[in-house]
DOMARBA-132521 format. One line per field, with one value per residue (C-alpha): x, y, z; residue in three letters. Coordinates in steps of 0.25 Angstrom, whole numbers, plus 5000, padded with zeros to 4 digits. Layout:
BEGIN
X (X:...)
Y (Y:...)
Z (Z:...)
resn (ALA:...)
//
This chain:
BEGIN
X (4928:4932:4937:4939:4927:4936:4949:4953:4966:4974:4989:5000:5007:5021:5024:5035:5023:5014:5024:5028:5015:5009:4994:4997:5005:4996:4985:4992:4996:4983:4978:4986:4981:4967:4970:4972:4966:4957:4962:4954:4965:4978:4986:4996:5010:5014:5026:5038:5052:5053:5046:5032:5024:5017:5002:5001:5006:4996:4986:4987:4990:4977:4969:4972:4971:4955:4954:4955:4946:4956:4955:4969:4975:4988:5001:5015:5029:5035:5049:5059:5074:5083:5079:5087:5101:5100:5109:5102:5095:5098:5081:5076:5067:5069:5059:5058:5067:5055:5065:5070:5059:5063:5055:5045:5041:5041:5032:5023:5022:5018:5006:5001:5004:4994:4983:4984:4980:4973:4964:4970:4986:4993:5007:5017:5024:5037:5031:5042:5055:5068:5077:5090:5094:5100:5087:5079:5089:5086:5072:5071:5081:5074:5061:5067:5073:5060:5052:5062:5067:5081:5083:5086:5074:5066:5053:5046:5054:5050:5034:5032:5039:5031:5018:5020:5025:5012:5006:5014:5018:5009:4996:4997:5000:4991:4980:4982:4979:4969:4963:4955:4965:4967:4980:4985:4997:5003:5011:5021:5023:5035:5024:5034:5043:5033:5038:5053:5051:5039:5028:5018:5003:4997:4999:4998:4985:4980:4986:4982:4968:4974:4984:4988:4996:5008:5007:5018:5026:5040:5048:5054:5067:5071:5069:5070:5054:5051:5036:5027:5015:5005:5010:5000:4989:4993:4998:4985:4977:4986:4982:4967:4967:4974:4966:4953:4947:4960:4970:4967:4974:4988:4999:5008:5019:5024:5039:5049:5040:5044:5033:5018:5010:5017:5014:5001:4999:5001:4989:4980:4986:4981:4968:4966:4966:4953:4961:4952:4965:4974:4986:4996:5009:5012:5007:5021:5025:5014:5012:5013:5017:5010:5008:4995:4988:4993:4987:4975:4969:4969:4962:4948:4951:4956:4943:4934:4940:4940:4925:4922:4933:4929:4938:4952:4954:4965:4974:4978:4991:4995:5006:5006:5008:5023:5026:5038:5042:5042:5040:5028:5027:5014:5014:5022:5012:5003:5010:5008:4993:4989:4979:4984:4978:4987:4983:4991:4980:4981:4969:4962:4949:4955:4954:4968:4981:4995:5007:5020:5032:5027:5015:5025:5028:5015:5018:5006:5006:5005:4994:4986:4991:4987:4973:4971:4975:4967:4955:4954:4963:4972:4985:4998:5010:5025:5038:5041:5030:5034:5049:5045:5035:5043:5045:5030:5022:5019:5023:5011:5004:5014:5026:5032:5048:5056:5070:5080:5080:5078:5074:5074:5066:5053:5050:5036:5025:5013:5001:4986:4975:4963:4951:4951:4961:4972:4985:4992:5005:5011:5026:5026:5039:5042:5050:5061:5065:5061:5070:5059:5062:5060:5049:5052:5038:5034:5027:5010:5012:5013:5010:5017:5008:5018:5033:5043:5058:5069:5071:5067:5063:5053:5048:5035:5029:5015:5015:5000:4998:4984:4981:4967:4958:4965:4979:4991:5001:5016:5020:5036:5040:5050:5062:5062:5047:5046:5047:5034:5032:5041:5031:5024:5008:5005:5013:5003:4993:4993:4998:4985:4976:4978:4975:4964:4958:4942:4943:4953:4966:4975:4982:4994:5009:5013:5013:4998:4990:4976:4968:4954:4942:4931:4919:4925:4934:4948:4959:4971:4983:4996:5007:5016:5031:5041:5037:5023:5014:4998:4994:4982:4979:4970:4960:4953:4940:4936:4923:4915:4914:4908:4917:4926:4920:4928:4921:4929:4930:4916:4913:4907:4892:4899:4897:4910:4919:4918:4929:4925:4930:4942:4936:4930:4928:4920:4933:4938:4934:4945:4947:4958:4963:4970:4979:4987:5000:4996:4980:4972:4958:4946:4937:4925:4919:4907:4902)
Y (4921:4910:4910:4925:4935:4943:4933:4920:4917:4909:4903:4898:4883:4881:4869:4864:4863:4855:4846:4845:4845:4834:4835:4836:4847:4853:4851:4858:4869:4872:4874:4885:4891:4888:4896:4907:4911:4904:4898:4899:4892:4888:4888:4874:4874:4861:4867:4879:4880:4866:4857:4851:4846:4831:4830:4821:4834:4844:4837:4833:4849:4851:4842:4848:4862:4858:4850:4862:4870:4877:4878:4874:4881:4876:4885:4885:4893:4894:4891:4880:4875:4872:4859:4846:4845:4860:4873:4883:4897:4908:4910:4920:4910:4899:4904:4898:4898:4897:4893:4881:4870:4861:4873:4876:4859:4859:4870:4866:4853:4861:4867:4856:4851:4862:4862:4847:4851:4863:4874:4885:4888:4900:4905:4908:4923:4916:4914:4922:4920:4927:4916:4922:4910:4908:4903:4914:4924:4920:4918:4935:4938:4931:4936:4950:4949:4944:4957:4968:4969:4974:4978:4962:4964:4951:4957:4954:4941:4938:4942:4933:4921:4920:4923:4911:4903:4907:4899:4888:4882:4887:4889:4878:4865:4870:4870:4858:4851:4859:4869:4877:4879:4893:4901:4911:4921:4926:4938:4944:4956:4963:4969:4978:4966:4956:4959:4956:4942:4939:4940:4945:4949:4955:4943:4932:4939:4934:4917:4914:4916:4926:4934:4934:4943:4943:4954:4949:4961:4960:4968:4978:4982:4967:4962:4964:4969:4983:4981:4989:4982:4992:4980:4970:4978:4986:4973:4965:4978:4977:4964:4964:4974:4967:4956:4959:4948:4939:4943:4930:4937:4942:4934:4936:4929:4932:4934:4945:4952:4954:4960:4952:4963:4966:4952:4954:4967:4958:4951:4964:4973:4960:4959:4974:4972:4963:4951:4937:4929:4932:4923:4919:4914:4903:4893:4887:4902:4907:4893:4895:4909:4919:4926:4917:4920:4935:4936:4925:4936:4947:4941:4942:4957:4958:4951:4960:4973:4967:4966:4981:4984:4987:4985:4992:5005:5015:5025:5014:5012:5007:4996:4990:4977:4973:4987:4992:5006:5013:4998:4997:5013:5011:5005:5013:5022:5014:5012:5027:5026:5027:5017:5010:4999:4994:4992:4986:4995:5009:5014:5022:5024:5025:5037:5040:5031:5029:5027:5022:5022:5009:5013:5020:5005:5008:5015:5021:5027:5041:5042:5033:5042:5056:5050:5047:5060:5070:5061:5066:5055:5056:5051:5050:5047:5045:5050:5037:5037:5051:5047:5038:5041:5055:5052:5046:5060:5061:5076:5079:5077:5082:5092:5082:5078:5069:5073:5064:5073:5067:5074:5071:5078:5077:5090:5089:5100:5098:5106:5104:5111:5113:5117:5131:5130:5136:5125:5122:5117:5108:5105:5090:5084:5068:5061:5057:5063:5055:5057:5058:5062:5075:5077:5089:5098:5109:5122:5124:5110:5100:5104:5097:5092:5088:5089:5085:5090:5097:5113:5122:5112:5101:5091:5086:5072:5075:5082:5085:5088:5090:5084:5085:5082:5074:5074:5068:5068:5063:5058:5057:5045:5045:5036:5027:5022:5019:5035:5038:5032:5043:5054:5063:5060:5074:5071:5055:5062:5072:5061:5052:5066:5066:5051:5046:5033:5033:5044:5041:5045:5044:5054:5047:5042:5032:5015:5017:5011:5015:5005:5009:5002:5007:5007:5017:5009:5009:5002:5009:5001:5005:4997:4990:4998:4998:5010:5012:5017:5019:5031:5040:5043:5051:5046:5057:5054:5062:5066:5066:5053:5051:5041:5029:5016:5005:4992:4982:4989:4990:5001:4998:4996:4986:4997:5000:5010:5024:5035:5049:5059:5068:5079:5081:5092:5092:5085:5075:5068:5064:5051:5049:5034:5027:5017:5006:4999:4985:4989:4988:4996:4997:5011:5011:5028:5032:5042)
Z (5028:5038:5052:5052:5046:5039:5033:5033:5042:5036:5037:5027:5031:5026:5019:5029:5038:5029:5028:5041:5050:5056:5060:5075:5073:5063:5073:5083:5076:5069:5083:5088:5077:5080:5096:5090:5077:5067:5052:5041:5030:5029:5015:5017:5011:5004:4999:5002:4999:4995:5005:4997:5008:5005:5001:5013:5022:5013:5017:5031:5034:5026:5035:5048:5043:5038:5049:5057:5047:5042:5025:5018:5005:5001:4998:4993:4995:4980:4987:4985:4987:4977:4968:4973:4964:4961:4962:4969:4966:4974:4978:4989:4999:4990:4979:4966:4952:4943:4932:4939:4934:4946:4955:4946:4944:4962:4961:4950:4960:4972:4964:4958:4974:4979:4970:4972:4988:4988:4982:4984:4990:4990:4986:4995:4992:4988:4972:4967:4960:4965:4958:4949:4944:4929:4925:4930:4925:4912:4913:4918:4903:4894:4900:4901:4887:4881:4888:4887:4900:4900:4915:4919:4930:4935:4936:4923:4923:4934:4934:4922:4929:4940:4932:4924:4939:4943:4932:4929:4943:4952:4944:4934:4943:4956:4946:4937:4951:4955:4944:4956:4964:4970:4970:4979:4977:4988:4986:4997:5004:4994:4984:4979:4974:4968:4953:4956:4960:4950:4960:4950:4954:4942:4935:4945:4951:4938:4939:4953:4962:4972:4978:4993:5000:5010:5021:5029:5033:5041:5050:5040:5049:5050:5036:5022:5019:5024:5023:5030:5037:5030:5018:5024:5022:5009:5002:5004:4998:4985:4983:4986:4976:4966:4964:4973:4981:4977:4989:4997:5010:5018:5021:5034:5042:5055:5048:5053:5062:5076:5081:5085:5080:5067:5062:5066:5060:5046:5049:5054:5041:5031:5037:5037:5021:5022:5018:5015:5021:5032:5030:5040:5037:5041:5050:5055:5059:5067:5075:5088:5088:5094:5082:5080:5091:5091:5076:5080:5090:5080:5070:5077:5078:5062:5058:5067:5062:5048:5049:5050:5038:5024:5012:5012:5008:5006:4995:4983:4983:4967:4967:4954:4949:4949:4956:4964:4972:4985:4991:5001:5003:5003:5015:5023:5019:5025:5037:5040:5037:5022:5020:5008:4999:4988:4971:4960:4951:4950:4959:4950:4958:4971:4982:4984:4978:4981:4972:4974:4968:4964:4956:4946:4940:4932:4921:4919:4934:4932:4921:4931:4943:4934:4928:4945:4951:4940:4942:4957:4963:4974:4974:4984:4974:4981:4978:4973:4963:4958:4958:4948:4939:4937:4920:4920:4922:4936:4935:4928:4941:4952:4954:4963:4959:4965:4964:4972:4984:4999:5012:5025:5036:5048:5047:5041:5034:5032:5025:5027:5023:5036:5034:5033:5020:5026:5025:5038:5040:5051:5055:5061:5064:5062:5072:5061:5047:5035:5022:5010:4993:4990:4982:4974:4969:4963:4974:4971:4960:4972:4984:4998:5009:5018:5018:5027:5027:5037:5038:5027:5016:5017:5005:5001:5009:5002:4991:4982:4967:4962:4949:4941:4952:4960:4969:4971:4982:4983:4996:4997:5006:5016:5008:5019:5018:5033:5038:5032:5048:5051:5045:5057:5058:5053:5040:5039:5042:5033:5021:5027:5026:5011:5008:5018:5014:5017:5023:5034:5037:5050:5058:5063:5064:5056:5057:5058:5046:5043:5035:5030:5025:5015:5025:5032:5042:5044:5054:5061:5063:5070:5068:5080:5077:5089:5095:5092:5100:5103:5096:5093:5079:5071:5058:5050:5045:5031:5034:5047:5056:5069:5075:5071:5076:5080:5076:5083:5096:5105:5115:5127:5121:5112:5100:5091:5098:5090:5090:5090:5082:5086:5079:5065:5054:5042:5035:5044:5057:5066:5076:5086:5087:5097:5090:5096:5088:5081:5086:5073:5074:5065:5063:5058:5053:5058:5050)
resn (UNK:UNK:UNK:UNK:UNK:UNK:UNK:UNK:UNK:UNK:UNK:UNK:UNK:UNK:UNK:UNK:UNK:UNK:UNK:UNK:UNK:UNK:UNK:UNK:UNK:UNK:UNK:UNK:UNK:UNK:UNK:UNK:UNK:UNK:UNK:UNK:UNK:UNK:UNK:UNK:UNK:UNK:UNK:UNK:UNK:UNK:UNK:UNK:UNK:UNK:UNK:UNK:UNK:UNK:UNK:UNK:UNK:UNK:UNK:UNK:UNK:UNK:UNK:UNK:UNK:UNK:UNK:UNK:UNK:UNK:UNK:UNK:UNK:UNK:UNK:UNK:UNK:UNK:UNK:UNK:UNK:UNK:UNK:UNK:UNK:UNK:UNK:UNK:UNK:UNK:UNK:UNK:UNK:UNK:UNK:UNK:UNK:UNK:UNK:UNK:UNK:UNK:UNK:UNK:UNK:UNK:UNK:UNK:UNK:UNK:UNK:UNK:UNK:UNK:UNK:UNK:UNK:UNK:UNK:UNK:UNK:UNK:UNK:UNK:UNK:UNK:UNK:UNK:UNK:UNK:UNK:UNK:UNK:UNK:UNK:UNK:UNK:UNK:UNK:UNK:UNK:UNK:UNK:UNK:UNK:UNK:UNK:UNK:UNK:UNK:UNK:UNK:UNK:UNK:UNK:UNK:UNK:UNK:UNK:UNK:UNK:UNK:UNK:UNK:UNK:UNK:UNK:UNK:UNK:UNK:UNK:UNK:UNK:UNK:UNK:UNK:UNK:UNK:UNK:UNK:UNK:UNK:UNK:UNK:UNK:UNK:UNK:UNK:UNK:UNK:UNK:UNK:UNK:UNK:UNK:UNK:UNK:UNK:UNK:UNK:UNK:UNK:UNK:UNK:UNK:UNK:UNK:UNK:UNK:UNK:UNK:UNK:UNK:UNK:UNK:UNK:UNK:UNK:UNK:UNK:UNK:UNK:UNK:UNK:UNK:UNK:UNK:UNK:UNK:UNK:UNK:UNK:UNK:UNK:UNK:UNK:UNK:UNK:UNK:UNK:UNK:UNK:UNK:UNK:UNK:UNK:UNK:UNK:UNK:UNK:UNK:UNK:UNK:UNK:UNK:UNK:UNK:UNK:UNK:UNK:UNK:UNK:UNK:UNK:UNK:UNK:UNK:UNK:UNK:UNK:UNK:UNK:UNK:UNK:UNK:UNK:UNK:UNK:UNK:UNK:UNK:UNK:UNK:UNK:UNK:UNK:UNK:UNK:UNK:UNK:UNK:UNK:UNK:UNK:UNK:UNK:UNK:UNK:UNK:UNK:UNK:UNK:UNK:UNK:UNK:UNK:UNK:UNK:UNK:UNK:UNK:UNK:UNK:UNK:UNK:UNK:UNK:UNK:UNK:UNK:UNK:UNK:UNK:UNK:UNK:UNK:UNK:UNK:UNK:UNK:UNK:UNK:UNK:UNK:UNK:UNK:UNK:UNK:UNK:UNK:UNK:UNK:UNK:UNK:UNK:UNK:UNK:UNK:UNK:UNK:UNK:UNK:UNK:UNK:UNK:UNK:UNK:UNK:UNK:UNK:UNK:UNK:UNK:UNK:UNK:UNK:UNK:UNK:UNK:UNK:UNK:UNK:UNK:UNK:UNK:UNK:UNK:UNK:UNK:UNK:UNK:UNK:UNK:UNK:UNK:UNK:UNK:UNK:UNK:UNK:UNK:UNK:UNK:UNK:UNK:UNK:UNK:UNK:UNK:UNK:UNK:UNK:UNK:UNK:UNK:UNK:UNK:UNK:UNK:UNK:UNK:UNK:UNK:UNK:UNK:UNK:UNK:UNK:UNK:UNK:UNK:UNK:UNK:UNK:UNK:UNK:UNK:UNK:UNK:UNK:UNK:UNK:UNK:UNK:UNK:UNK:UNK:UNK:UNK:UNK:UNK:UNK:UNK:UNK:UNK:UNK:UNK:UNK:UNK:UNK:UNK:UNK:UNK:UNK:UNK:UNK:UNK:UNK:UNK:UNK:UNK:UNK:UNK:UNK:UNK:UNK:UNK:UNK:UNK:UNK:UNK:UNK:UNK:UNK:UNK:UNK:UNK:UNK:UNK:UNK:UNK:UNK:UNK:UNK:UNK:UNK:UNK:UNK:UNK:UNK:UNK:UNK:UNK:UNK:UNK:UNK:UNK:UNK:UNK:UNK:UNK:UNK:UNK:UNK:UNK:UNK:UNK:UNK:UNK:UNK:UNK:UNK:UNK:UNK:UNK:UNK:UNK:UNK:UNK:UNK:UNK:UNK:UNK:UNK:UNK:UNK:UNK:UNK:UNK:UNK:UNK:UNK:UNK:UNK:UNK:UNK:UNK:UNK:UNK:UNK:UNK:UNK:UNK:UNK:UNK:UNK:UNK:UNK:UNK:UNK:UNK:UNK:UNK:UNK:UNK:UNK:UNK:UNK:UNK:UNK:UNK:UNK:UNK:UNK:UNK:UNK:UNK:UNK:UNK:UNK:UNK:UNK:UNK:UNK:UNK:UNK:UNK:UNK:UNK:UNK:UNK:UNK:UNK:UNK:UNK:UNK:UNK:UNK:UNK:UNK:UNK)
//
């Protein structure tokens, strides 16, 4: 594949820099670099927020990157100032007014630009359009006017704008220089708002030659974007499964983390996703830093677990197209150990799916759902889902009502079912009270799993409804997504017992993600949080298993080190790991 086995590495250089460099310092850059890890590619920026590097810079840049083996694809920020002798327009980060033809000529010109100098170049995540001007309030009315639209919204308006953008002033001129050149999308981390700002995959997925996705995550106290780090892996999967063998790689940035390993752990949650590029943004930021040789000396170890890791697997998460609700849940769930891989199809064929509150912007979400769950499928649904698809016939598979009501309790029951038939219930406590909606249901209809609540009454977490051959649960979410860390390990456990992926599943708190593979393989990652401690934790294996080898780590005959079971039943057999926070580990079953 390159310099690694498993990806390319590869790093984004900002325009300011290719117009400023000078080979020296280029030279000398590029080997700091070179100490630490090895470049495959760079993607070079003539132009960002205004300043349009010369042909002359373009390709001195070029030149030293090849002349230091390292492949060049070109790039642009779709960001500009205000046009010389013009008012300006109020524009988060300076994106552009697609209606103000002075922009749209600069930018037809900085396509023709790139495909003039390269054969491929990629698209910054800044192609949108948050721009209120006159004109562009008049382009959304008409559009709206002309499509029935009454509700004043920018979506659709918007959608179709940068649809024909895509084509017009990015596809069009690049070509016309250059008709093979290749053109990469990258979109960014907010999923959940794409459609607002005209970010639009189902139809762009369908003008340019591939996607690329942003897995930069921030710190989610200090800034506007509560993303949980789970993102970096579950956003890659929803877009490998998009557009198979068209998601070029994973974008991350050292941005408003203030924490070493929680910028590396963007880089180790990409590459746990099998990507073909690992991209690192941007060269003038990590220069110098020790953020390079911090990531430099993980790579080696990323590409050597890579190497015994199948292809991604986990319960499909539905998000469609255009599609918004419950934001990221499902990667809070992932947080907590649910391996989760993301789809904007509904996943028909899979094992086990989840569906969001998101998932009820298809319209024909709850035939697919019923045609699913009375085929034998098994679905999780949650509260938000239910919330809103109540006047679309979800009631004909569960007694489950959400009235309004809230609850707030730690005090925990949970009901399982051991081998002798019998039920058992436990009692655990959690260390905090979570508030969750009360999800109202009907005695011997619905049946509760686990609940949580204080003094005599206690509401359903995990609620099942059989359904033709199949089952469905409902899982209520805390209303403040994070305190699903809050939930005991008993209460994880027994949500992960339900729902294991390759037949695995973890016994333990949460901040600890399982990812799993589909040659019986699987990683266990615990996050670096203040606090956070070395544990011991528990995977259950369906089935029987003689050990869990550990491929990257040699005992003392140089064979992999294996784990013995804990103990075993005809069911299950049970490992004890020791797990350390930011330490990622590989398992191998042996059966």
């Amino acid at each position: 594949m390159g310099n690694y086995r498993n990806f390319k590495l590869v790093v984004y250089f900002v325009a300011h820099g290719t117009i400023t460099e000078t080979r020296e310092k280029l030279e000398k850059e590029i080997a700091f670099f070179k100490r630490h890890m090895r470049l495959d590619k760079v993607y070079l920026e003539p132009f960002r927020s205004g300043d349009f590097a010369s042909h002359k810079q373009v390709e001195l840049c070029r030149a030293v990157f090849e002349e230091n083996g390292i492949e060049v694809a070109g790039g642009i920020t779709t960001t500009i100032g205000t046009p010389e002798g013009d008012a300006p327009k109020q524009r988060l980060f300076d994106t552009f007014c697609y209606n103000d033809s002075k922009m749209t000529e600069r930018l037809k010109e900085v396509s023709s630009f790139l495909g003039e100098h390269f054969s491929e170049f990629i698209i910054d995540d800044f192609f949108f359009t948050n721009c209120t001007c006159e004109a562009c309030r008049a382009g959304r009315d008409s559009f709206n006017a002309a499509h029935g639209i009454a509700d004043g919204s920018w979506q659709e308006y918007r959608l179709d704008l940068m649809e024909r953008v895509s084509r017009e002033y990015i596809i069009e001129p690049a070509r016309a220089k250059n008709p093979d050149i290749r053109i990469t999308i990258k979109y960014p981390n907010w999923a959940e708002s794409y459609q607002e700002t005209g970010y639009n995959p189902a139809a762009q997925r369908k003008l340019f030659d591939n996607v690329y996705t942003g897995t930069e995550t921030r710190d989610y106290v200090t800034t506007d974007q509560h993303l949980p780090r789970y993102l970096s892996y579950s956003l890659m999967t929803y877009f490998e499964n998009m557009w198979p063998g068209h998601n070029g790689g994973g974008w991350f940035d050292p941005y408003d983390l203030h924490v070493m390993e929680q910028y590396l752990e963007q880089a180790y949650l990409t590459a746990f996703s099998k990507p073909k590029e690992l991209m690192m943004f941007c060269f003038q930021s990590l220069v110098d830093t020790m953020r390079v040789p911090a990531l430099g000396f993980q790579l080696d170890k990323l590409d050597e677990t890579l190497d015994h890791a199948g292809d991604p697997i986990g319960i499909s998460c539905y998000l469609p197209d255009n599609s918004q609700g419950e934001d990221n849940i499902q990667d809070f769930l992932g947080m907590v150990g649910f391996p989760i891989v993301c789809t904007p199809y509904f996943p028909e064929n899979a094992p086990s799916i989840l569906l969001t509150r998101a998932a009820a912007c298809d319209k024909d979400i709850v035939s697919k759902l019923e045609a699913y769950v009375a085929g034998g499928g098994k679905a999780i649904v949650t509260n938000g889902f239910v919330e809103a698809t109540a006047d679309r016939g979800i009631y004909r598979i569960t007694s489950v009502r959400m009235r309004g009501r809230r609850i707030s309790g730690r005090d925990y029951r949970i009901e399982t079912t051991p081998r002798n038939g019998r039920t058992a219930l436990t009692f655990p406590k959690g260390r905090e009270e979570i508030t969750v909606p009360v999800a109202e249901f009907r005695n011997n209809a619905t049946w509760a799993l686990v609940k949580v609540g204080s003094g005599q009454e206690s509401y359903g977490i995990l609620l099942k409804d059989t359904y033709g051959k199949g089952q469905m649960y409902t899982l209520t979410v805390p209303e403040s997504f994070p305190d699903v860390y809050k939930l005991p390990s008993e209460v994880l456990t027994r949500l992960h017992a339900e729902f294991p992926v390759g037949g695995v599943y973890l016994e333990a708190e949460g901040q600890i993600s399982l990812f799993v593979y589909d040659n019986d393989t699987f990683i266990v990652y615990p996050y670096v949080e203040w606090g956070a401690q070395p544990a011991y934790v528990k995977v259950h294996v369906t089935g029987k298993a003689s050990a869990l080898l550990l491929p990257t780590q040699k005992n003392e005959k140089g064979g992999a080190r294996r784990i013995l079971p804990l103990y075993a039943n005809d069911e299950k057999t049970v490992f004890e790991l020791y797990t350390m926070p930011g330490q990622y580990v590989i398992y191998k079953i042996e059966r």
